[in-house]
Backbone as CSV, one residue per row, in Angstrom:
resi,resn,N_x,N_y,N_z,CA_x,CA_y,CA_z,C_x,C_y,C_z
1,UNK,14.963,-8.368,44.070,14.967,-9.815,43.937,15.965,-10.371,44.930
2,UNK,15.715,-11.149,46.100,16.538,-11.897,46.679,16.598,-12.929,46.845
3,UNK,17.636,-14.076,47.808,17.899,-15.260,47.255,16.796,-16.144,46.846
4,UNK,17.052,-16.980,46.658,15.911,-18.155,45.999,15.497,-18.454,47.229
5,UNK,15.937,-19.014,48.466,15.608,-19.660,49.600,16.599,-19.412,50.455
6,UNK,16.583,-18.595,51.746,17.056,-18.201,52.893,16.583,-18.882,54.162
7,UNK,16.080,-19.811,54.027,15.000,-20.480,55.069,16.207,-21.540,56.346
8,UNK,16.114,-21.722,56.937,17.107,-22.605,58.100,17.150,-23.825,57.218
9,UNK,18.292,-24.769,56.907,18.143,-25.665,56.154,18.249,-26.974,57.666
10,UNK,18.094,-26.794,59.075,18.304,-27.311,59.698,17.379,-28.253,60.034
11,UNK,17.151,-29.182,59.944,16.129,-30.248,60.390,15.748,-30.489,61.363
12,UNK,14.879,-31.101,61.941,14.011,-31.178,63.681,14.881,-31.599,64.217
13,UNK,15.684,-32.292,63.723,16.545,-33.455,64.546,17.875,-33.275,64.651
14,UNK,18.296,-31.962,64.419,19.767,-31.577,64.152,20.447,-31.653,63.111
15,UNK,19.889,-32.176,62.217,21.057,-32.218,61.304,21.040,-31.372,60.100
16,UNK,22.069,-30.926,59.630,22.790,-30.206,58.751,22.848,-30.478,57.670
17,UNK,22.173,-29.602,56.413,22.572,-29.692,54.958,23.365,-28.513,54.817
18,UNK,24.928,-29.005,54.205,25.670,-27.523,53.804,25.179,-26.940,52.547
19,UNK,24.929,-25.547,52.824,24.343,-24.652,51.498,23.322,-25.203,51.141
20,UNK,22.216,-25.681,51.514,21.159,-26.138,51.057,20.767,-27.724,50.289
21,UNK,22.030,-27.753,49.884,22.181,-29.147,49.233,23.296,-30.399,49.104
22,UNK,23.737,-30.214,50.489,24.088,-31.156,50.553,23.837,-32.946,51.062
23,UNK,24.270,-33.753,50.483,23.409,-35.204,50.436,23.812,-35.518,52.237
24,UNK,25.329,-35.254,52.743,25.605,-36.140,53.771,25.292,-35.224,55.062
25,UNK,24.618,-35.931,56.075,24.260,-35.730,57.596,25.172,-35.319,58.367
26,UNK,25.641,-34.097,58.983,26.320,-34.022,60.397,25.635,-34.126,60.995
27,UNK,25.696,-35.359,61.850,24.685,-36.145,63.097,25.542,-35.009,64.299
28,UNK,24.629,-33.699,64.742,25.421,-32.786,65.944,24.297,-32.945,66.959
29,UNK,24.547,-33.536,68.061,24.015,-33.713,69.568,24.986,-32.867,70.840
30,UNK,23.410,-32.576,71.524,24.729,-32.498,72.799,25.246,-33.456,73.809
31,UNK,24.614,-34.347,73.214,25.057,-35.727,73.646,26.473,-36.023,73.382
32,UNK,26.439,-35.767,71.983,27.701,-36.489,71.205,28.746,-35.148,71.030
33,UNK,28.733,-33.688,71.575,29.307,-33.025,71.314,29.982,-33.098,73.018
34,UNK,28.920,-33.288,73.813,29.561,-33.522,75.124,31.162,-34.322,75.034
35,UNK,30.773,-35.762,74.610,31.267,-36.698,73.960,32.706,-36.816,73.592
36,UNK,32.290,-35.540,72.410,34.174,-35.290,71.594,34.522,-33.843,71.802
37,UNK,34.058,-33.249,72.199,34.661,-31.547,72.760,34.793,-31.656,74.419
38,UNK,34.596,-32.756,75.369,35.261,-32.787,76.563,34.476,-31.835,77.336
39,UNK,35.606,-30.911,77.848,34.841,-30.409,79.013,34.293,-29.250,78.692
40,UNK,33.901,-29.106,77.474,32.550,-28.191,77.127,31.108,-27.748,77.391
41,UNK,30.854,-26.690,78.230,29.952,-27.195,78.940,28.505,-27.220,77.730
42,UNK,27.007,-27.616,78.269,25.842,-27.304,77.464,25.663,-25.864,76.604
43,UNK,26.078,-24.771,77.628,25.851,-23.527,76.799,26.581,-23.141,75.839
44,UNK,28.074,-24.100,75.717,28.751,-23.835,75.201,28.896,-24.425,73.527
45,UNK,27.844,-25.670,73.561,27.572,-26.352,72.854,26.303,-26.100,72.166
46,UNK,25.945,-25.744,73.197,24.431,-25.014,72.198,25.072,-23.874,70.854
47,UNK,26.068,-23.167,71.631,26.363,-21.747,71.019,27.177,-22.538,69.877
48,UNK,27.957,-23.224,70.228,28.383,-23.967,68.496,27.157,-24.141,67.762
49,UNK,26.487,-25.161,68.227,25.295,-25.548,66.858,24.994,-24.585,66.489
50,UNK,24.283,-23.217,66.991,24.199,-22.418,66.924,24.900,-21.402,65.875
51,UNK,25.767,-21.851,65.731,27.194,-20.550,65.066,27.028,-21.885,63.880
52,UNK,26.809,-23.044,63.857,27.007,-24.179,62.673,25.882,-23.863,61.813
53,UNK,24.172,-23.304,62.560,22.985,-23.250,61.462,23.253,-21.750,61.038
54,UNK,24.288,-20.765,62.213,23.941,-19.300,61.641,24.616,-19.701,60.071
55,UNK,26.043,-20.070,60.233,26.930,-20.493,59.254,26.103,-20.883,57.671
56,UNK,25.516,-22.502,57.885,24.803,-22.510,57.190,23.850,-21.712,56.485
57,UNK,23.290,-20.806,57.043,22.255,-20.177,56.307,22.961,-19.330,55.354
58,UNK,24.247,-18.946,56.376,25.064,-17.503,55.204,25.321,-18.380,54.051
59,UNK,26.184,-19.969,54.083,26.265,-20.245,52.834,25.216,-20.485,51.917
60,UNK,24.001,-20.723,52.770,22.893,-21.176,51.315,22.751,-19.876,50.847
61,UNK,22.869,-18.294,51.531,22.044,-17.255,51.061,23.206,-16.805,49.836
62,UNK,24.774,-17.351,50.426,25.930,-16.855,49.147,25.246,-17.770,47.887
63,UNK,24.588,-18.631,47.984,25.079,-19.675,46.993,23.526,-19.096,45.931
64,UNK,22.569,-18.423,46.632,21.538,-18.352,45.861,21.686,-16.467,45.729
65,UNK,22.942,-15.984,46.075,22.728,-14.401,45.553,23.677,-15.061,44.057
66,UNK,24.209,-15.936,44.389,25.724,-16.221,43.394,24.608,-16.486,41.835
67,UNK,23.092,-17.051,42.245,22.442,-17.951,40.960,21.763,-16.446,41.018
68,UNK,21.349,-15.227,41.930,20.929,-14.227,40.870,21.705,-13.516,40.263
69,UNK,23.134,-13.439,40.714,24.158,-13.049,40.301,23.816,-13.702,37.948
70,UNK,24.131,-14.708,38.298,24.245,-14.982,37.394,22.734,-15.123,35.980
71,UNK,21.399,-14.996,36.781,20.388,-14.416,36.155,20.776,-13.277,35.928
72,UNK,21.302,-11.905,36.439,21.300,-11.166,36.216,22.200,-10.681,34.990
73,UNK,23.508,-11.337,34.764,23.980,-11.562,33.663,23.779,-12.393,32.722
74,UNK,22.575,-12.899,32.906,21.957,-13.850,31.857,20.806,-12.949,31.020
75,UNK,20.173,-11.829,32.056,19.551,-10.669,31.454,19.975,-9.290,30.799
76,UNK,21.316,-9.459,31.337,22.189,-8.376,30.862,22.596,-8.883,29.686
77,UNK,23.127,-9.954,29.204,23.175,-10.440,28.086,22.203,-10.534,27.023
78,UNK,20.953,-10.697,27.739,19.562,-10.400,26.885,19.220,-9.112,26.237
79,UNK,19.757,-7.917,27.030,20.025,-6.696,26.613,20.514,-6.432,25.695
80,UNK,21.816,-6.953,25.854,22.745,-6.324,24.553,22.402,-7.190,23.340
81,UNK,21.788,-8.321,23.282,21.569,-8.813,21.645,20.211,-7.885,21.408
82,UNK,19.590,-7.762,22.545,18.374,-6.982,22.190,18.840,-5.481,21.374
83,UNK,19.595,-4.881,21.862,20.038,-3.852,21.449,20.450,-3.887,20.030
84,UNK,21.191,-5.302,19.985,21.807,-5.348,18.188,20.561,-5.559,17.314
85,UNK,19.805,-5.997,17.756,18.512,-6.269,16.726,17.839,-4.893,16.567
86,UNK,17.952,-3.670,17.733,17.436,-2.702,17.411,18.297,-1.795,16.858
87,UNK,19.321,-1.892,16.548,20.591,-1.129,15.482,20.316,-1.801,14.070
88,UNK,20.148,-3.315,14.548,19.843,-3.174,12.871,18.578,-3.229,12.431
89,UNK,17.362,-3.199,12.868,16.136,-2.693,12.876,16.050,-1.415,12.024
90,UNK,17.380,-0.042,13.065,17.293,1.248,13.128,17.973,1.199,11.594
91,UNK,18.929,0.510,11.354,19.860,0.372,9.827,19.185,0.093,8.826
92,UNK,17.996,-0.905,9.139,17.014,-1.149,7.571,16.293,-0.208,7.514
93,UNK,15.291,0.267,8.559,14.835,1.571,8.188,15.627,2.896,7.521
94,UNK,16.405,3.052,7.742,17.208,4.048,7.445,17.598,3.689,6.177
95,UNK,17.943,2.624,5.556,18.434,2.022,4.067,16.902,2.148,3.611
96,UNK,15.850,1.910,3.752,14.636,1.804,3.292,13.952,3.568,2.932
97,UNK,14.598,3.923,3.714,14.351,5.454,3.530,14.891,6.770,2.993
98,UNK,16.486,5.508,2.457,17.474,5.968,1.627,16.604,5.736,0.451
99,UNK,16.913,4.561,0.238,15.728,4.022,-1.193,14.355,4.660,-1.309
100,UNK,13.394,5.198,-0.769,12.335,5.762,-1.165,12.809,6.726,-1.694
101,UNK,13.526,7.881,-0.662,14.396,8.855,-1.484,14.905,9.003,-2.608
102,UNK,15.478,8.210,-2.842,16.434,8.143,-4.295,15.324,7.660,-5.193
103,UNK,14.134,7.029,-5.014,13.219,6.824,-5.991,12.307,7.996,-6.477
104,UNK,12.083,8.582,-5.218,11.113,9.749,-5.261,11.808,10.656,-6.130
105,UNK,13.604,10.616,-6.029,14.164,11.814,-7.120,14.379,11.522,-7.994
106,UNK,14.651,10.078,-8.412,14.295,9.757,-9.388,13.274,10.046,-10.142
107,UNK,11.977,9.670,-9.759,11.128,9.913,-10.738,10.842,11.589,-10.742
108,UNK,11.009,12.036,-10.018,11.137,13.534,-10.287,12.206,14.050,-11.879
109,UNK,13.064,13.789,-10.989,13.787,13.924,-12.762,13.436,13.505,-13.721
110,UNK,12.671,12.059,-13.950,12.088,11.668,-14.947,10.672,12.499,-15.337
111,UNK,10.168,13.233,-14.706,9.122,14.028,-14.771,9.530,15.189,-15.316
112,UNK,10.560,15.984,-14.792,11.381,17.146,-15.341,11.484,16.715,-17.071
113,UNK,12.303,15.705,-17.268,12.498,15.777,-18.459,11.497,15.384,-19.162
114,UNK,10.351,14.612,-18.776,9.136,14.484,-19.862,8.907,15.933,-20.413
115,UNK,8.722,17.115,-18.974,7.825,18.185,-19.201,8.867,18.821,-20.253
116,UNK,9.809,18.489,-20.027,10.966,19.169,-20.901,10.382,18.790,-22.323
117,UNK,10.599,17.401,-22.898,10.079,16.936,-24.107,8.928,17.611,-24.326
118,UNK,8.394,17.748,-23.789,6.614,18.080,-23.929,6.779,19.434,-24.591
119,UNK,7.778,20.018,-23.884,7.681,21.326,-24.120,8.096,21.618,-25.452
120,UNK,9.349,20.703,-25.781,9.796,20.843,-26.918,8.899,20.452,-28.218
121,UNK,8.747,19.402,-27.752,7.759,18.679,-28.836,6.563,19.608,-29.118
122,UNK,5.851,21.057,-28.195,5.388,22.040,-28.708,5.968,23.184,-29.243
123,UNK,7.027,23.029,-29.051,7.748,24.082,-29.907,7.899,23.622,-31.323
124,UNK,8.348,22.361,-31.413,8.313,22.036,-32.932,6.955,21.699,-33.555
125,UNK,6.076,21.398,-33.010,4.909,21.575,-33.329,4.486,22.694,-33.921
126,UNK,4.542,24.412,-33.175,4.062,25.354,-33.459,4.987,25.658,-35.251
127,UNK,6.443,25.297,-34.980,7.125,25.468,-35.905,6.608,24.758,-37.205
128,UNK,5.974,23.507,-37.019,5.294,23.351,-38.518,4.632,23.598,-38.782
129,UNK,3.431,23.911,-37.916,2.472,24.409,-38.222,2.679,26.028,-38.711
130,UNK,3.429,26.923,-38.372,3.773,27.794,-39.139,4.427,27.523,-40.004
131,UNK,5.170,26.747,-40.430,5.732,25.949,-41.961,4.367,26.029,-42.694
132,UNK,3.734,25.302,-42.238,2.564,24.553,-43.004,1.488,26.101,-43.116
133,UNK,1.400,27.234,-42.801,0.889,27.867,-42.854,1.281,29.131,-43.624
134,UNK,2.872,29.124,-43.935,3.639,29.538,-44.949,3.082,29.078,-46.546
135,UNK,3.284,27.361,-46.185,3.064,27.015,-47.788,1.656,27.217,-48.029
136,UNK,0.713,27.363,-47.232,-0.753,27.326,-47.679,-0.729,28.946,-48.408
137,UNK,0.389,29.362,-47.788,0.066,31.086,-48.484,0.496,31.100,-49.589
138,UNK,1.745,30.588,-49.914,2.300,30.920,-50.996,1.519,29.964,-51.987
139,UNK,0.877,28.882,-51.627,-0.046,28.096,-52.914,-1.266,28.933,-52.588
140,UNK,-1.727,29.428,-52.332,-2.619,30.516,-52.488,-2.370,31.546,-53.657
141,UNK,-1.206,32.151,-52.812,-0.680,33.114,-54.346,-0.667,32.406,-55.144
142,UNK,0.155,31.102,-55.448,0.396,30.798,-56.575,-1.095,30.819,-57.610
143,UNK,-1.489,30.087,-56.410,-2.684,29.982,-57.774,-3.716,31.317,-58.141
144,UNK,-3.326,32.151,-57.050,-4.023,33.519,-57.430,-2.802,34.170,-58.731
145,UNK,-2.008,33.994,-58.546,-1.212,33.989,-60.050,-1.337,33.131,-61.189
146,UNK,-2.027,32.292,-60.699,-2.510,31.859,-62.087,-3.781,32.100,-63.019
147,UNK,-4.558,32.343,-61.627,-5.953,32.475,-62.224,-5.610,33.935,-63.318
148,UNK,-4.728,34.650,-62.326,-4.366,35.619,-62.989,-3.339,35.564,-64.152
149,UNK,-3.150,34.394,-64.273,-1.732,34.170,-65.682,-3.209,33.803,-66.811
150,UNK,-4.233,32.820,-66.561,-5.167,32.872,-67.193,-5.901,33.696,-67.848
151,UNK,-6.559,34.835,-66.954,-6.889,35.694,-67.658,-5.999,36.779,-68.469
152,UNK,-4.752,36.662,-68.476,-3.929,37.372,-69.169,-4.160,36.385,-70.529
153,UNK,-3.758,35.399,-70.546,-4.438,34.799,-71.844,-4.877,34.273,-72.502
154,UNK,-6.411,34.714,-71.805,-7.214,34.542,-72.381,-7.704,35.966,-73.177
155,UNK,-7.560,37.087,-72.629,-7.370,38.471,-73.057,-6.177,38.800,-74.198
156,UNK,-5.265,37.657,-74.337,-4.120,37.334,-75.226,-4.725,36.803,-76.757
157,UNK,-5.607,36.184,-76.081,-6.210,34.678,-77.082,-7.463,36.076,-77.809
158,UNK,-8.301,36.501,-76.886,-9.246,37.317,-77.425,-8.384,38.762,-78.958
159,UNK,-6.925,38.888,-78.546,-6.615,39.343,-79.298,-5.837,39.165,-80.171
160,UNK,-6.018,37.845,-80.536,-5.260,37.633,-81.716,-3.785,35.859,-81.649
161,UNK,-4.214,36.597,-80.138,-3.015,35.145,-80.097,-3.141,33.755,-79.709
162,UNK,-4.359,33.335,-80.231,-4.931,32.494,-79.069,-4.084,31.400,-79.326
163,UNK,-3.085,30.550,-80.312,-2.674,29.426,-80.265,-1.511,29.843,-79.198
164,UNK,-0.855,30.714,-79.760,0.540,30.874,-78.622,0.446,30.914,-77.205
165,UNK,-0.872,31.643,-77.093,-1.601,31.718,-75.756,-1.744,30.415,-74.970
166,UNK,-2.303,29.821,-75.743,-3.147,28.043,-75.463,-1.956,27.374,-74.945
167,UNK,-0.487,27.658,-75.739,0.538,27.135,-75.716,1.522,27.577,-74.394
168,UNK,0.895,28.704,-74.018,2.072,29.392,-73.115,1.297,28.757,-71.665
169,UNK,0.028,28.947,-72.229,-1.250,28.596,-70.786,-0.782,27.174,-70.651
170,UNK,-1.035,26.377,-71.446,-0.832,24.819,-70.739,0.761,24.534,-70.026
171,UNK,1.900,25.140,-70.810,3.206,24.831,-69.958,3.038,25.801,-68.943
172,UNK,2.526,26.832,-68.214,2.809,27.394,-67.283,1.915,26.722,-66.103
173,UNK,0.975,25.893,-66.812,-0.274,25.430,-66.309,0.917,24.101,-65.894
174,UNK,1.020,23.442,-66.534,2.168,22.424,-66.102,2.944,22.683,-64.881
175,UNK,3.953,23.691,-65.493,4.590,23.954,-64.394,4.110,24.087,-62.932
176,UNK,3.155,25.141,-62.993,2.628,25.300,-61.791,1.780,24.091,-60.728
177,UNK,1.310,23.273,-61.640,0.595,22.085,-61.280,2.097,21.266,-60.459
178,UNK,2.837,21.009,-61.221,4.026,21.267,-60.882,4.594,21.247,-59.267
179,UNK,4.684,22.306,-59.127,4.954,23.258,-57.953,3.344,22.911,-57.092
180,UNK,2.360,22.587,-57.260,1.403,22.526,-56.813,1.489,21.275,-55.868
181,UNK,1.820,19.993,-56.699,1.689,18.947,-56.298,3.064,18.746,-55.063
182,UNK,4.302,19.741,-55.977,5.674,19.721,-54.541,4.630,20.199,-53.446
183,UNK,4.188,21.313,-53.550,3.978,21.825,-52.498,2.587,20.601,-51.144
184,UNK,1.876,20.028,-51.938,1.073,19.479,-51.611,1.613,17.977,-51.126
185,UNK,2.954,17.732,-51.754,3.903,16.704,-51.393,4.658,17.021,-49.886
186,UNK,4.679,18.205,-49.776,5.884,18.848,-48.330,4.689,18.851,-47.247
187,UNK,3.460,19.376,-47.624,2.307,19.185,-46.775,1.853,18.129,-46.200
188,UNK,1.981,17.153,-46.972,1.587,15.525,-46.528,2.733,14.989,-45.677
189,UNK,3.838,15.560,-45.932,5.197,15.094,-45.299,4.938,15.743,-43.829
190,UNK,4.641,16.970,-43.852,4.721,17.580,-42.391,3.523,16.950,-41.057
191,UNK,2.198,16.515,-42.208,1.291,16.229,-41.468,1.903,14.615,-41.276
192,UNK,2.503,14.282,-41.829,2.944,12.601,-41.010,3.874,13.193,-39.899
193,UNK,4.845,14.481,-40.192,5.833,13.595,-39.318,5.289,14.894,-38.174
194,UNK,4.228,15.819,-37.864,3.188,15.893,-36.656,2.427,14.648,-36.302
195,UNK,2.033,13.714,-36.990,1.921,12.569,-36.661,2.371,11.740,-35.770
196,UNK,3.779,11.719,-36.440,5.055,10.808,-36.063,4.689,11.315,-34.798
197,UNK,5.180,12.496,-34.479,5.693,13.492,-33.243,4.534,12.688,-32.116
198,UNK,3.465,13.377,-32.312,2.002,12.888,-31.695,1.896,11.868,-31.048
199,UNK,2.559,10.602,-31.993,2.135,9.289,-31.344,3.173,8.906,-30.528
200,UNK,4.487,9.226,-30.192,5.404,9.529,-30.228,5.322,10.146,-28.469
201,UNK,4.395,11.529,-28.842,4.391,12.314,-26.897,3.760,11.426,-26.523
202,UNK,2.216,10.365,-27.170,1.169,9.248,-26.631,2.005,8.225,-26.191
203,UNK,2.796,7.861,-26.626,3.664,6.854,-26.272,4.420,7.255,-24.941
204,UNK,5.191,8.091,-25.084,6.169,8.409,-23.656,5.154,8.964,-22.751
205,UNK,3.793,9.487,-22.662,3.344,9.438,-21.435,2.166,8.672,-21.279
206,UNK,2.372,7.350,-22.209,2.034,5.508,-21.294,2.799,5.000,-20.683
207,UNK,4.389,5.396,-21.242,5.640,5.001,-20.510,5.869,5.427,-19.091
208,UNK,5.284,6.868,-19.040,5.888,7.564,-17.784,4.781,7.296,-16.604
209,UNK,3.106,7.275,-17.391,2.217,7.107,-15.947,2.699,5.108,-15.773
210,UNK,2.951,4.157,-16.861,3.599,2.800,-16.114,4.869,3.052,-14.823
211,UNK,5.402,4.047,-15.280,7.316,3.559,-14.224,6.189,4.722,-12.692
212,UNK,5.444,5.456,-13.238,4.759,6.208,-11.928,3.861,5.048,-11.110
213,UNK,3.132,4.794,-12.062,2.574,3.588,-10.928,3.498,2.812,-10.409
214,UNK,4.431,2.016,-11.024,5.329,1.359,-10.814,6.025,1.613,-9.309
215,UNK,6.015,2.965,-9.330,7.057,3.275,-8.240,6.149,3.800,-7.636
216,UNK,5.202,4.168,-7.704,4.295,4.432,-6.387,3.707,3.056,-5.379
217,UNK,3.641,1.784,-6.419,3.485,0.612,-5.866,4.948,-0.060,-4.979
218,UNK,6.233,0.663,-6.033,7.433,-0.120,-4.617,7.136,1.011,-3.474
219,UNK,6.425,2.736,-3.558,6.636,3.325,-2.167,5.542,2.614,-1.466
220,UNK,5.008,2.494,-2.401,3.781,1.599,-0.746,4.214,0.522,0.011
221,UNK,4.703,-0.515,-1.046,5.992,-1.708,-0.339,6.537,-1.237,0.453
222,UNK,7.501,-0.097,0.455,8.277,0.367,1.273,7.722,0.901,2.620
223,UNK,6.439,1.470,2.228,5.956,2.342,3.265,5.495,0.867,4.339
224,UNK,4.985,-0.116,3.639,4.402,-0.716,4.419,5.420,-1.904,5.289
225,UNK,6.518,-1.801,4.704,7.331,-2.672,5.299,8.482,-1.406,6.559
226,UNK,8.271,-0.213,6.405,8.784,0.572,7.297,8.310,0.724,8.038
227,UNK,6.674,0.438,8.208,5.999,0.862,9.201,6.082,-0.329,10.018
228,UNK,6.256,-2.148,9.422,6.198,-3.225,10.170,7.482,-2.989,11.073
229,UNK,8.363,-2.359,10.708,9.807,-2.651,11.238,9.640,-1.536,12.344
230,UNK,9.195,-0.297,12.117,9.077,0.680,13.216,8.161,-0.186,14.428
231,UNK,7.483,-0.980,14.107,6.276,-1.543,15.087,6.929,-2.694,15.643
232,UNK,8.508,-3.243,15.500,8.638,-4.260,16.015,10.108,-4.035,16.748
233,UNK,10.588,-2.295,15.899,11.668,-1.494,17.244,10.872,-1.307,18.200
234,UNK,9.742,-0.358,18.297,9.110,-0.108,19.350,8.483,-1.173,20.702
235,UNK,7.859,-2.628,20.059,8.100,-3.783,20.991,9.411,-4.159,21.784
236,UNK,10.581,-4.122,20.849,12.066,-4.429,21.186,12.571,-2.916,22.086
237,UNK,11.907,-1.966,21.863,12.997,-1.001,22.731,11.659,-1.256,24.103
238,UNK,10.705,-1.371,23.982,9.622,-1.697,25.188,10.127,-2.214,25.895
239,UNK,10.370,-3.644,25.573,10.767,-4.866,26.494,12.247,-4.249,26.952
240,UNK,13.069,-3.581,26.390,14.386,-3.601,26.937,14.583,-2.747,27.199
241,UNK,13.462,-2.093,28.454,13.313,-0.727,29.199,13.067,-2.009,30.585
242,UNK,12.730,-2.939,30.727,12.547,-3.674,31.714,13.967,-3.956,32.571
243,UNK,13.936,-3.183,33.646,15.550,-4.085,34.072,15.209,-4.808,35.242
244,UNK,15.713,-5.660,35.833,16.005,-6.304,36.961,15.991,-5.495,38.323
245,UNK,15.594,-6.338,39.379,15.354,-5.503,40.623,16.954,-5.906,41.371
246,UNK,17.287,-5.173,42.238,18.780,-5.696,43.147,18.365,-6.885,43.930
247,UNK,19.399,-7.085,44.231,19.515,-8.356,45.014,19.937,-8.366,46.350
248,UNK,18.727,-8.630,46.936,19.234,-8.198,48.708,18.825,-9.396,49.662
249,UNK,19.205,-9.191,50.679,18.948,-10.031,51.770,17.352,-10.023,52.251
């Protein structure tokens, strides 16, 4: 890039603009140089004007390297804010990619410990259900002890004892009914609170696929606002690969 205008600023008629822009006329003749330089001869006067337009031109060409001079630090300045916008461009991405991170382990851990619950919540599961498969045995016996307390007397009754019999049969019959209904009471208890449990794992994994969508919808936010910002470093580091040409004669 060189000056703006290097051109003779000298006019048909002699006269002189200093540096390109100046308003007032040096009226130079060799008339009038004859005039006031005396006994100077023509060649000698030529070679002044001469040395007056070389003159001139050097100052217009200082005065227009001086204005690329100063484009050029007007682009150099363009640089360096350019640069700060791409540091902090480079800083939100990088915070944005902190935050996906810490979400992604987040919900990881929150996944760990569901499977954890899950797991547990089948362990106590299996545990009542072997509870519950305990008492079905022992009310089994029981009542296979009774059927068998029955026929004892009724084989009691056939020989002789039947009131005492009748009498021993209905309170043991009591009792056991008894023990029948506890037992059939602890059964109903276990099947609620497998219940409880049940609705309970249904519940925490509506909870866990909501915060999963949830956060799969801020990574897409994220994703999609990382990708706008990568697409508008890459314009900004584009343009500020452009530099300026030197400045010559």
């Amino acid at each position: 890039m060189g000056p703006r205008d290097s051109r003779d600023s000298t006019e048909t008629n002699g006269n002189v603009h200093p540096a390109g822009k100046g308003k007032g006329k040096a009226k130079i003749s060799r008339a009038s140089s004859n005039a006031s330089l005396g006994d100077l001869t023509p060649e000698a006067v030529d070679a002044g004007i001469t040395a007056v337009h070389q003159i001139s031109k050097i100052l217009h060409f200082v005065q227009g390297y001086h204005e690329e001079i100063r484009d050029v630090e007007g682009i150099y300045g363009l640089g360096i804010r350019q640069q700060d916008q791409i540091d902090e461009l480079e800083t939100t991405v990088a915070n944005l990619t902190f935050r996906k991170d810490q979400e992604m382990t987040k919900l990881r851990n929150e996944n760990d410990a569901y499977q954890a619950n899950a797991r547990q919540f089948m362990l106590e599961r299996e545990e009542l259900e072997r509870q519950q498969a305990g008492m079905d045995e022992a009310r089994n016996t029981m009542q296979l002890k009774i059927e068998r307390q029955k026929e004892m007397e009724v084989n009691e009754a056939k020989q002789g004892f039947a009131d005492k019999s009748k009498t021993r049969v209905k309170q043991i019959k009591e009792e056991l009914e008894k023990k029948i209904k506890a037992l059939e009471t602890d059964k109903d208890r276990l099947k609620d609170a497998i219940k409880k449990l049940e609705e309970e794992n249904i519940q925490a994994q509506e909870d866990l696929n909501q915060q999963k969508e949830s956060l799969e919808l801020d990574k897409r936010s994220s994703q999609s606002h990382i990708m706008r910002l990568e697409s508008e470093l890459s314009q900004i580091k584009a343009a500020s690969t452009v530099s300026p040409q030197t400045p010559g004669f």
